[in-house]
Backbone as JSON, one array per atom type, in Angstrom:
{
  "sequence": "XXXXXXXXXXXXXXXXXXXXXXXXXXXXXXXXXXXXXXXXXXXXXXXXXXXXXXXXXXXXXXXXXXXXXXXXXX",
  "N": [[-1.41, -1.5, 6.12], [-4.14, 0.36, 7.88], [-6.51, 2.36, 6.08], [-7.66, 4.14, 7.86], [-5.68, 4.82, 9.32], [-3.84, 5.72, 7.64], [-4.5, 7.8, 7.49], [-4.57, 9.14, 9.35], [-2.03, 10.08, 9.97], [-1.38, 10.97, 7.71], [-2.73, 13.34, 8.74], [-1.07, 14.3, 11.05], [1.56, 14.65, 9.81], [0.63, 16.74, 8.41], [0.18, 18.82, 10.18], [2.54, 18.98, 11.44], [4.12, 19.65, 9.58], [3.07, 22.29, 9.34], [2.75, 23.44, 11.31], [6.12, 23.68, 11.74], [6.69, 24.55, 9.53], [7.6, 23.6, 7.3], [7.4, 22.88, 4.06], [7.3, 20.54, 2.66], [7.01, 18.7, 4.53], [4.82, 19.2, 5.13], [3.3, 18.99, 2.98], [3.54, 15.75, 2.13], [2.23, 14.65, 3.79], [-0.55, 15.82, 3.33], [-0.39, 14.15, 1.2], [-0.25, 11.49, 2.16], [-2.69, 11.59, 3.83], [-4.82, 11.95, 1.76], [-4.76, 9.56, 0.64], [-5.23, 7.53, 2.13], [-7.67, 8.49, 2.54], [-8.96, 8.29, 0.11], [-8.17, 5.36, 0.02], [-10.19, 4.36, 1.97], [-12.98, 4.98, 1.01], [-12.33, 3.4, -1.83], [-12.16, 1.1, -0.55], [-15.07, 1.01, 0.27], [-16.11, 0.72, -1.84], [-16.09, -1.29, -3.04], [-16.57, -3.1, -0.69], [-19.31, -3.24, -1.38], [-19.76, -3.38, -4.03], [-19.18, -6.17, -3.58], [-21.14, -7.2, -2.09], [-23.39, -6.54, -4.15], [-22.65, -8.6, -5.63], [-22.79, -11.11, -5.0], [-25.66, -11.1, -3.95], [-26.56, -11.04, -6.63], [-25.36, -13.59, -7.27], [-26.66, -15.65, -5.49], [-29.32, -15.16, -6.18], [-28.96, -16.25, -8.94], [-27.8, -18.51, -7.64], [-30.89, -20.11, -7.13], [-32.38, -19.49, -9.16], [-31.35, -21.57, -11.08], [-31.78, -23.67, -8.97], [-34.53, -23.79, -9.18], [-35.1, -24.88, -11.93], [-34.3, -26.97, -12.16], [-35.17, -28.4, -10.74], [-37.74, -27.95, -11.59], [-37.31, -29.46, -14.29], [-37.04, -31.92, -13.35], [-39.76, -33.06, -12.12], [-41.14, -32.74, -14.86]],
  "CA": [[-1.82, -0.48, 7.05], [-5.21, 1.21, 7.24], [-7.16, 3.28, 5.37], [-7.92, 4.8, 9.09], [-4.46, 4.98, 10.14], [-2.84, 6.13, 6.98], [-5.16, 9.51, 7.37], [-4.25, 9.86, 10.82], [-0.47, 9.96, 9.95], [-1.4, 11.88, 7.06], [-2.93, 14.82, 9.42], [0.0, 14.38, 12.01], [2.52, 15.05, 9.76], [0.51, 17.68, 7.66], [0.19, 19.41, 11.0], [3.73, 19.21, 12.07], [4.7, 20.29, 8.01], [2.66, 23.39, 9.17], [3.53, 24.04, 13.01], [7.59, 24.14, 11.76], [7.0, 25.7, 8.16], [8.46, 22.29, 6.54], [6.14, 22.66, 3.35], [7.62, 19.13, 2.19], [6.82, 17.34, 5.34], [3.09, 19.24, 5.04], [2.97, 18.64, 1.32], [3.95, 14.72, 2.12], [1.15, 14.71, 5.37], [-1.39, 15.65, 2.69], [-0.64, 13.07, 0.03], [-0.93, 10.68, 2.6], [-4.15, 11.75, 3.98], [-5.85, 11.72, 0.89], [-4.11, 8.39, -0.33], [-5.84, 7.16, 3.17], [-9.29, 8.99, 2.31], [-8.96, 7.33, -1.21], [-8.04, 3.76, 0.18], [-11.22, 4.17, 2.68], [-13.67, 5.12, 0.12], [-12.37, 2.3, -2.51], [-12.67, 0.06, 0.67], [-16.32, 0.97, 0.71], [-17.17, 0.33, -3.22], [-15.94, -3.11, -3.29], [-17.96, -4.05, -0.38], [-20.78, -2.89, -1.89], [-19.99, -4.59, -4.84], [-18.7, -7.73, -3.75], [-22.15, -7.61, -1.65], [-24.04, -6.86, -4.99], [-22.51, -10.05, -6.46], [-23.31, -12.17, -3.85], [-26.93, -11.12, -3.99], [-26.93, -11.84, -8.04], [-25.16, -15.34, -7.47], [-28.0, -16.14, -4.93], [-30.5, -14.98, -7.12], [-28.77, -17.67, -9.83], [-28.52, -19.81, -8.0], [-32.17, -20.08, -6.44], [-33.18, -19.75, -10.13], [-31.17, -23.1, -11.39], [-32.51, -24.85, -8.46], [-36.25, -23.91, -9.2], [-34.98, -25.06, -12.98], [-33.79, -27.87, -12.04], [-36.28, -29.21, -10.06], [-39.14, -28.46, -12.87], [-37.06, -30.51, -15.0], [-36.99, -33.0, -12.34], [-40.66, -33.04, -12.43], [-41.3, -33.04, -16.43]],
  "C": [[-3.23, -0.02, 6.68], [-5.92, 2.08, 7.09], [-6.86, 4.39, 6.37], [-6.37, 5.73, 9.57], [-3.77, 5.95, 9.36], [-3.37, 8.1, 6.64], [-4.44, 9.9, 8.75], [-2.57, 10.34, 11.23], [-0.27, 11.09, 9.14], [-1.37, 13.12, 8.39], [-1.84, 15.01, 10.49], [1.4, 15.15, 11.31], [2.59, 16.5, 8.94], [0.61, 19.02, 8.64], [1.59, 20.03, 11.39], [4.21, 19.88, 10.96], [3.99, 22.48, 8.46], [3.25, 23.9, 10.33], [5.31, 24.65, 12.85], [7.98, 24.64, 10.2], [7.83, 24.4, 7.04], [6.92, 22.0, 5.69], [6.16, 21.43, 2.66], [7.13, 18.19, 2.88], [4.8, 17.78, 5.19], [2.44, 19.03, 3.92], [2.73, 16.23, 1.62], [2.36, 14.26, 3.11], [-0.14, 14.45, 4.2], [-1.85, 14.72, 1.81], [-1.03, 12.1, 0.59], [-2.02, 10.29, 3.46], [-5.15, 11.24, 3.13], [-5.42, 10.36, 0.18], [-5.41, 7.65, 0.55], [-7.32, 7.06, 3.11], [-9.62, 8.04, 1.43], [-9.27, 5.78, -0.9], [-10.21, 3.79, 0.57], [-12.34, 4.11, 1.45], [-13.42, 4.1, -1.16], [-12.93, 0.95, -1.86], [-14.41, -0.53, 0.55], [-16.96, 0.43, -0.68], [-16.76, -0.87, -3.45], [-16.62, -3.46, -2.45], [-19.57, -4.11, -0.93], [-21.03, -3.37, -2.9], [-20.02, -5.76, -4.46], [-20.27, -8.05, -3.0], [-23.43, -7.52, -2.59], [-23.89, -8.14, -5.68], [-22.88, -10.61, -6.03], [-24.94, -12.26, -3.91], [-27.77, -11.86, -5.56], [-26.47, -13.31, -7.92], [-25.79, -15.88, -6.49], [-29.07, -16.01, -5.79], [-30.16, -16.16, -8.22], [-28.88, -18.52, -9.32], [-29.9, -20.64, -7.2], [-32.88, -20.28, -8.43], [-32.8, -21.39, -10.91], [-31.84, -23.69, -10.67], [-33.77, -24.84, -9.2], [-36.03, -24.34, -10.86], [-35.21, -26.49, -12.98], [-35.03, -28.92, -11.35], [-37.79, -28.98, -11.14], [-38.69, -29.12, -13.63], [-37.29, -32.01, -14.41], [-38.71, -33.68, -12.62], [-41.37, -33.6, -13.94], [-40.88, -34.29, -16.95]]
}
């Protein structure tokens, strides 16, 4: 399920926990709001890593080639 969804379920049920005084179902609403928030925001630092890696294993390997090819040369 995601990130998106699991907030929007959160606030539905934190709402309804509040509208009928059910501080279990608004206690429950919240956890899975912020589980939701949480996911989203982990979501976001892995792309950002996995798109820093990507940039360093281009950068390697652009530097082997240009290695490789002055050996080639020599």
């Amino acid at each position: 399920m995601s990130a998106q969804s699991e907030q929007a379920k959160g606030h539905a049920k934190e709402a309804a926990g509040l509208i009928t005084g059910d501080d279990d179902l608004q206690a429950e609403g919240k956890a899975q709001r912020v589980a939701g928030e949480t996911q989203e925001q982990t979501d976001k630092v892995k792309d950002k890593v996995e798109g820093g890696l990507d940039k360093v294993q281009h950068s390697l390997n652009d530097i082997l080639d240009k290695a490789k090819k002055a050996l080639h040369r020599a």
